[in-house]
N, C-alpha and C positions, 0 to 999 in steps of 0.2 A: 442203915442202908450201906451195902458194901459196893466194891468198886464194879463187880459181876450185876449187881441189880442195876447203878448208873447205866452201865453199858445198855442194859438192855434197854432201860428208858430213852434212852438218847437213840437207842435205834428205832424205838416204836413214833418218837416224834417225827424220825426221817421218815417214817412209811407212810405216819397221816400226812405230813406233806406232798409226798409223791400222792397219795392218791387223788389228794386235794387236786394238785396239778392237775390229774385228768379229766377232772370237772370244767378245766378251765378250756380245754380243749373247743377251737372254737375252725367249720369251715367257711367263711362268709368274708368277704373282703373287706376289712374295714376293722377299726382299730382293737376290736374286741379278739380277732385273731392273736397279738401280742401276747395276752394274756400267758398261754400255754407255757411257751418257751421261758417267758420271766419267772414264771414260779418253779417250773423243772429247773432249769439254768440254776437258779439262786440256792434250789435244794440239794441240789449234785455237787455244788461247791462245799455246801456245810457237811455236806455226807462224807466226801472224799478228799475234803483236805478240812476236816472240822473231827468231826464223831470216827471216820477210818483208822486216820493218823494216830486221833488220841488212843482209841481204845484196841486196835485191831494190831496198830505199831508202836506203841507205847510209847510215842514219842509225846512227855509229858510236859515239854517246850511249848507245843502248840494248845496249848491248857487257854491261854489269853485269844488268839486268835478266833477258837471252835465259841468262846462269852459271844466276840463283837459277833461272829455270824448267826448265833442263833438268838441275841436280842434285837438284830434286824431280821428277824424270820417272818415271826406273825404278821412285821409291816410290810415285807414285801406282798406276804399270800393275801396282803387284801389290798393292796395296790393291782393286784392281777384279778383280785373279785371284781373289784369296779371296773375293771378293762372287761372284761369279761361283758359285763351286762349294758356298758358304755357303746354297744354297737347299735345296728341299726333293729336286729333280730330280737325279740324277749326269748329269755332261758324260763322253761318252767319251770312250776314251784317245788315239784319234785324236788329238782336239781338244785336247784337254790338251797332247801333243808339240807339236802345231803354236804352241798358247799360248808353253809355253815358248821354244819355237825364236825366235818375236820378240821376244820378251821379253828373250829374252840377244842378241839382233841390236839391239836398241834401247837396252838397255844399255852392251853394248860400244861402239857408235858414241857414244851420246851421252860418255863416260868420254873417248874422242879430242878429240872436240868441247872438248869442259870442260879435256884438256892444251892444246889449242891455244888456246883461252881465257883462259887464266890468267893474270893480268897480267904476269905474268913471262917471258910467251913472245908476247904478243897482236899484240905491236908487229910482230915477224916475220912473222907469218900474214897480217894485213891492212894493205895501204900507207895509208901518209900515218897512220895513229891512233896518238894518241900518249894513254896512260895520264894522263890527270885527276890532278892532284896532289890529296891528303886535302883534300877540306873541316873545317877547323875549327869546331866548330858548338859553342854557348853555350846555358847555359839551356834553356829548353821544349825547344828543337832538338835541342839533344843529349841531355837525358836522355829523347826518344824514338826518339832515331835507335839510343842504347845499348839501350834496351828492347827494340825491336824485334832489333837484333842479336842475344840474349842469345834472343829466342825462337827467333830463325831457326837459332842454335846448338843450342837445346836441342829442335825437332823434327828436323832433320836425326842428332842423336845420338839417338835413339828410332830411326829408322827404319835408322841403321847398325845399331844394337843387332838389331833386328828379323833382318837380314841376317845378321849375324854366328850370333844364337840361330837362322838357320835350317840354315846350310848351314856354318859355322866352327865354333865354342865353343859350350858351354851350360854356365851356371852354374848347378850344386847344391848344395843344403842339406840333411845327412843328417838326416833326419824320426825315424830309430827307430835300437835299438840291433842293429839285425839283421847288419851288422857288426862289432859289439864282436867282438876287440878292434884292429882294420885303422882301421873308423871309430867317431868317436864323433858323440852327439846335437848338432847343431850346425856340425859342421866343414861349410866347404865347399871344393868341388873344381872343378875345369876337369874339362870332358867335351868332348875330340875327337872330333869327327863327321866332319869333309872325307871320311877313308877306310871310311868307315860306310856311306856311301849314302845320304846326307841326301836326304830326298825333298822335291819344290814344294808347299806349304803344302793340304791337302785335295788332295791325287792323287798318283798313283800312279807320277807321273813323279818319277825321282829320278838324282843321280850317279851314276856308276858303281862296285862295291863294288870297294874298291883293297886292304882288308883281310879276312884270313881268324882266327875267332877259333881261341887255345887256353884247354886248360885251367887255370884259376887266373887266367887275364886276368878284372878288374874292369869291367864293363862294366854303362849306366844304360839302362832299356831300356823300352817302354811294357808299364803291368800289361795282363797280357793276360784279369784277373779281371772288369775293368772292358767297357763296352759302348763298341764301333768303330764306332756311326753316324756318320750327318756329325754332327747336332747334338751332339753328344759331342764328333766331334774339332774344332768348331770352340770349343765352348768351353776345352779343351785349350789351342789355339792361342793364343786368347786369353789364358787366364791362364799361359798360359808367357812370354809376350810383358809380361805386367804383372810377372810373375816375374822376369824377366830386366832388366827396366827399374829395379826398385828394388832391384836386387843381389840376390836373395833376400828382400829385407826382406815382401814385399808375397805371400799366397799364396791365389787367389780362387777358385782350383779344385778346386770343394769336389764334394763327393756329394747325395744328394739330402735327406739329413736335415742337411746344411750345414757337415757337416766336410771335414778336408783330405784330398783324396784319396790314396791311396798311390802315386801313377801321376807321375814315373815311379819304375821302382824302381833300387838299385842292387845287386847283386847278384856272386856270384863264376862262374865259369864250371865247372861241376862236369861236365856231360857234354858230348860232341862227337861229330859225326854217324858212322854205323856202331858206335857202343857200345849195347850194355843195359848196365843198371847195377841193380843192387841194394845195401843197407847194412843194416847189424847191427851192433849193438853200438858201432856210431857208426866201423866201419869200410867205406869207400866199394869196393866189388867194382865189374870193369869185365869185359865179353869182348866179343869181336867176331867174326864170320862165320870169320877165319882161327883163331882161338883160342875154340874152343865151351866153356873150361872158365873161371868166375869167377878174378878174382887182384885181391888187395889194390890200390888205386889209391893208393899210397906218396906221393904230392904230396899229398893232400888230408889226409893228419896235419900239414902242415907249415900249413897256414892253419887249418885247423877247429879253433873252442874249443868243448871240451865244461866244464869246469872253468874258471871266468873269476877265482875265486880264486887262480889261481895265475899271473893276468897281472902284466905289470913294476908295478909302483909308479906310475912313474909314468903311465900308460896309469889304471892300477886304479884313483885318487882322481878322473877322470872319467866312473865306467861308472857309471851311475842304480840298472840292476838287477840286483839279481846271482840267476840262476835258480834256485843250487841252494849248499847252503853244502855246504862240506868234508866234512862228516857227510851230509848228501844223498846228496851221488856218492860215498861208499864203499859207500854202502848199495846204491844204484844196481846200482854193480861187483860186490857181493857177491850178490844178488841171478843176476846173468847166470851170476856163477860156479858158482853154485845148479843154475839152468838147466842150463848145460853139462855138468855133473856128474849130472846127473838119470840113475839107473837106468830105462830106460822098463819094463825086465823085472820089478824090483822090486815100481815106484809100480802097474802091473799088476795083479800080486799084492796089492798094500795095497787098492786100491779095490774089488777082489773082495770081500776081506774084510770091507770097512767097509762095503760093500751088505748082508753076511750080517748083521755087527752089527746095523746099523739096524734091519733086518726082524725078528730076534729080538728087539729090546729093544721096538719099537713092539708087541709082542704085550702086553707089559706094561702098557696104560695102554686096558686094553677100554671103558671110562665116559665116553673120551672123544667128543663129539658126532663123523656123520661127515659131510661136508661136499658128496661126490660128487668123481666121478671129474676132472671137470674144473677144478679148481681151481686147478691149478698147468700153468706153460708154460715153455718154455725162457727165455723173458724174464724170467721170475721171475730168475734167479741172476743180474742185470745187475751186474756187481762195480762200478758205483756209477751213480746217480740223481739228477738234478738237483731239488733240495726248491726249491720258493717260498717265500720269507717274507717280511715288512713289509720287510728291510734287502736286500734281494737273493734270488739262489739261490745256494746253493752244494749239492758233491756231499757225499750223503750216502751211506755204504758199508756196502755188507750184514757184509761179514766184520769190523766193524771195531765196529759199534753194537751193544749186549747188546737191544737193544730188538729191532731188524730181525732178528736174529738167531733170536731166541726166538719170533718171530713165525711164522719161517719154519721154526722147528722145529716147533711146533704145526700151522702149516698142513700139513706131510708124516705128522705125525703123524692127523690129523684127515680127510687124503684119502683118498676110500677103495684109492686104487692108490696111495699115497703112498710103501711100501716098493717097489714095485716102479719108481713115475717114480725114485726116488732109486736104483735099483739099474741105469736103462737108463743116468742121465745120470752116473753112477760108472763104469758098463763100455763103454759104446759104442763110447768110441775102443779100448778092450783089442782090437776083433776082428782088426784087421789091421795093419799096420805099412803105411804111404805110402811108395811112394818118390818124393824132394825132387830125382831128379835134380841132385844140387850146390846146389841153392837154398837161402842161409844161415836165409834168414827166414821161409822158410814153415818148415824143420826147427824154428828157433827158436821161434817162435809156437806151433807143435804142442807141444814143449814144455811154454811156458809156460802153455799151456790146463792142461797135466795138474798143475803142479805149482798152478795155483789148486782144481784140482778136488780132490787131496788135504788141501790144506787146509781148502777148503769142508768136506768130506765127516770130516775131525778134528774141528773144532769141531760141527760137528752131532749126531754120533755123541757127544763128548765131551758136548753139553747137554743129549742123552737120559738118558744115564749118569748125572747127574747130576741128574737128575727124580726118574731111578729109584730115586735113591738118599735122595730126599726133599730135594736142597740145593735152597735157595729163589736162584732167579736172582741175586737181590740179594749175595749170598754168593760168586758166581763168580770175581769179582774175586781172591780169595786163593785159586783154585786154580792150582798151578804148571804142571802140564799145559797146560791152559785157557791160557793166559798165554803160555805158548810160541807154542802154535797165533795166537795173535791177535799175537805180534811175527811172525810169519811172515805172518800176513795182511797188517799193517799196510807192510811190505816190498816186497808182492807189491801191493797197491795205488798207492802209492808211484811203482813202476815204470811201472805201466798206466799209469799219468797223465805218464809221460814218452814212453811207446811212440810214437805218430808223432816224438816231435821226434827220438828216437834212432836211429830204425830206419825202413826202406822197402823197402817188395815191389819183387819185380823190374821194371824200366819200363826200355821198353815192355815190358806184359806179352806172354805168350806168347801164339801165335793159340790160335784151341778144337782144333787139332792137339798142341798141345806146344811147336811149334817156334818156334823165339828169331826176335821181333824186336827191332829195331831203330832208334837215333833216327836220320829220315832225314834226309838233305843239306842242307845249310843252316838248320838246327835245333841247337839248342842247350841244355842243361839247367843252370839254376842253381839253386846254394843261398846262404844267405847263410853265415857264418864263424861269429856265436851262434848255433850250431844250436837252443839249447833257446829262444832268443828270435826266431826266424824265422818267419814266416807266408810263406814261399817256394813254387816252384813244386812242392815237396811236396804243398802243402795246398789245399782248397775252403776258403770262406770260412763254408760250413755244417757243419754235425755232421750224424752220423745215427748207431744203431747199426748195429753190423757183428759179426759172431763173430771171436773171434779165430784160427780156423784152420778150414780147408773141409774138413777131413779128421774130423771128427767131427759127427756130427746133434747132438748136446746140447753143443754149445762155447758155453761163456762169452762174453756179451757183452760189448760195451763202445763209448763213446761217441768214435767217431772224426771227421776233416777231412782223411784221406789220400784225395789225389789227385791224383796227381803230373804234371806236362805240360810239353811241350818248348816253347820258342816260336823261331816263325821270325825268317831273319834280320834279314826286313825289319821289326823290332819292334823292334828293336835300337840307341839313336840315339848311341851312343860306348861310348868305354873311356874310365875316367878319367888322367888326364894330370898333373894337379897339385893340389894339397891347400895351398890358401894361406890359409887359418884354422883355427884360431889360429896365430899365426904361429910361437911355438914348436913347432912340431908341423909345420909349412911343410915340402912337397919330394913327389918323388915319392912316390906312394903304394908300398907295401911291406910288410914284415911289421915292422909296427913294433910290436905291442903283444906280442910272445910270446917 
């Protein structure tokens, strides 16, 4: 390449600039207007006292000057991209392509320009210029000329950073324990983006996706709990770019009550397009179009920790919280075993009975005031309630308080249909048997409605019995019956309070026909590895009640946050690559903690 060719590369970079610029051209009040001017402005400088001067005046002095402006080129014209789409207004995608296209034309040439520049090669490109030997510089001179250099260092390493966290790497800091035990609080990781589809900063234009995810791949990906306006993702932007600049140290991207956002997340890859998926009992079921019957998903025992108790040693003196001790999850296991085990022919029969009881023994207590028919509703039996106090709320549990209990004995006792609500919400489910079509977790669920409902309906029955028999509440305590029934409640609440983190209805559910969908194409379902410490794409970030199974008008309620949802792939911004803190702990990520 001769100095005639240079020249003219160095002018066609000046032209994709300008015309860049007029992309940016913006009429609307508000800060995307800047855009124009910063990118013309900054190109008119490199044009006319950069590429003019050198090539047009040959003044081969300004040889250093035309370097520093045109390796701040490409970072101003995308400092003015973002301003650009950072307004109130969206730029179509038209415009956005055509952006890009000069943007990476302006890029590339100027990257030539700057080889051909380099003092290492300059002399070749342009006759007769001979490289300047160092000036030596003393005093005031050089501890500004160092100064300066050490800025001009340290903005150009912000705006590679910029580059790299756009479209190369991205550095993470695991925020929670929702991968114990793969990650812990603190570690951070390389997250590979290049074969992701890293998209141009605010649009929609992005690489090409060169990768296809599976199952059990670890991938960082944006909360899709969080809001996708612009003003969102630019402050996103931003604070990933503050993020990225101070290694992780620095985290600004908060929510609006001023904490750190959970965005992005990191997450394991639990479903993949063409499956429904359901779980129970903390085992992941998969089927698909060609295979319409559920089957154990065998990989996801090999990451999923239910038990963190029983992680290595060395893993385990770093986990913060442990959800459930050893005694927890037997009770847990013991409990399901319960369930499974459940006579539904039987418990039937029992609750029959325990309806007849009730009604005959409430005959015994005629002095009591009667209250009206309305008094009691299926919300009444919420197997547990959130109380307010000075220190907080915590739940408080019908089946488990002598207080709530006796209260609610007297209420059924005192309504005037009070034998009979308690006879509909004891038999109702008895009329028919559901068919679950294979589905683990509604059979499940149905289930465990029944076996709370037999306990309910022991202890209530049991604290009539014990009216009638003159024992003052106060005294129940030392009954062994009584006692049984309340370690059975205490068991069965216990569980409830584990139910989403264990267990998930089928998703995507079925349409209002019955029939099986499916998560579609380029969607993806994550959970995290601490299932019981996960606020994953299982869960809303609200509660509400919900019954624990549709197949009975009087089901038990209880206080849920399932709602499970796929996110697409362009949400998606890598897989993690490498785990380089602590460094004992350093290397590909893995199944290191089990």
């Amino acid at each position: 390449m001769n100095g005639n060719n240079l020249r003219t590369l160095s002018a066609a970079c000046v032209c994709a600039a300008v015309l860049f610029s007029l992309t940016t051209l913006s009429f609307h009040a508000d800060i995307s207007v800047a855009a124009f001017p910063l990118a013309l402005a900054f190109t008119a400088v490199t044009a006319v006292f950069g590429v003019r001067r050198v090539f047009a005046a040959g003044r081969t002095a300004g040889i250093p000057a035309l370097r520093e402006l045109l390796q701040y080129l490409p970072y101003v014209l995308l400092i003015a991209f973002v301003l650009r789409r950072a307004g109130a207004t969206e730029t179509n995608a038209a415009l956005d392509a055509v952006s890009v296209l000069l943007w990476v034309a302006a890029s590339a040439l100027t990257l030539v320009v700057l080889y051909c520049l380099n003092p290492k090669r300059v002399e070749a490109y342009i006759d007769g210029y001979k490289v300047p030997p160092k000036q030596k510089r003393r005093g005031l001179r050089w501890l500004v000329a160092e100064l300066v250099g050490w800025i001009d260092a340290l903005v150009q390493a912000v705006f590679m950073v910029l580059l790299l966290n756009i479209f190369i790497v991205q550095l993470y800091e695991i925020p929670s324990e929702s991968m114990v035990p793969e990650f812990l609080i603190k570690d951070r990781v390389v997250v590979f983006k290049t074969l992701s589809g890293p998209t141009f900063p605010l649009s929609n234009i992005r690489l090409p996706y060169l990768k296809s995810y599976r199952r059990g791949d670890i991938v960082v990906f944006r909360n899709p709990h969080y809001a996708n306006d612009r003003t969102s993702e630019l402050k996103t932007f931003v604070g990933q770019l503050v993020y990225m600049i101070s290694l992780t140290k620095v985290n600004i991207n908060r929510d609006a009550n001023g904490n750190p956002k959970a965005d992005p997340l990191v997450k394991r890859v639990a479903g993949v397009p063409g499956e429904q998926l359901v779980m129970q009992d903390g085992i992941l079921y998969h089927r698909t179009k060609e295979n319409g019957t559920f089957a154990a998903v065998t990989d996801d025992a090999t990451w999923a920790a239910w038990n963190l108790n029983e992680t290595k040693s060395a893993v385990k003196k770093g986990i913060q919280q442990f959800p459930l001790t050893d005694s927890d999850y037997e009770m847990m296991r013991e409990c399901e075993q319960q369930r499974r085990d459940l006579d539904l022919a039987a418990a039937a029969l029992e609750c029959k009975v325990l309806a007849e009881r009730f009604r005959t023994m409430s005959a015994l207590f005629p002095g009591l005031e009667k209250t009206g028919a309305a008094a009691i509703t299926p919300n009444d039996l919420l197997v547990f309630t959130v109380v307010q106090t000075p220190l907080g709320g915590y739940y408080d549990y019908w089946l488990l308080t002598d207080r709530v209990s006796l209260a609610m004995t007297y209420r059924l006792l005192q309504a005037d249909d009070g034998a009979d609500w308690f006879a509909r919400f004891m038999t109702a489910w008895t009329d028919s048997r559901p068919d679950f079509a294979g589905d683990p977790y509604a059979e499940a669920s149905y289930r465990l409605n029944v076996m709370v409902k037999l306990t309910f309906g022991r202890i209530l029955v049991r604290n009539v019995e014990q009216l009638a028999a003159g024992v003052q509440p106060s005294a129940w305590g030392s009954d062994a019956k009584r006692f049984d029934y309340v370690t059975q409640a205490r068991m069965l609440c216990g569980y409830l309070l584990l139910h989403d983190r264990r267990n998930m209805p089928v998703f995507p559910p079925n349409d209002a026909d019955g029939n099986a969908q499916y998560i579609p194409a380029h969607h993806y379902f994550m959970m995290g590895d601490n299932r019981f410490n996960s606020l994953d794409m299982r869960h809303s970030y609200d509660e509400w009640v919900a019954p624990l199974t549709p197949y009975d008008e009087y089901s038990v309620t209880y206080y849920t946050n399932m709602q499970p949802q796929y996110v697409p792939r362009g949400r998606i911004l890598g897989t993690t690559a490498f785990r380089f803190w602590p460094l004992n702990r350093a290397g590909v990520p893995g199944h290191t903690g089990k």
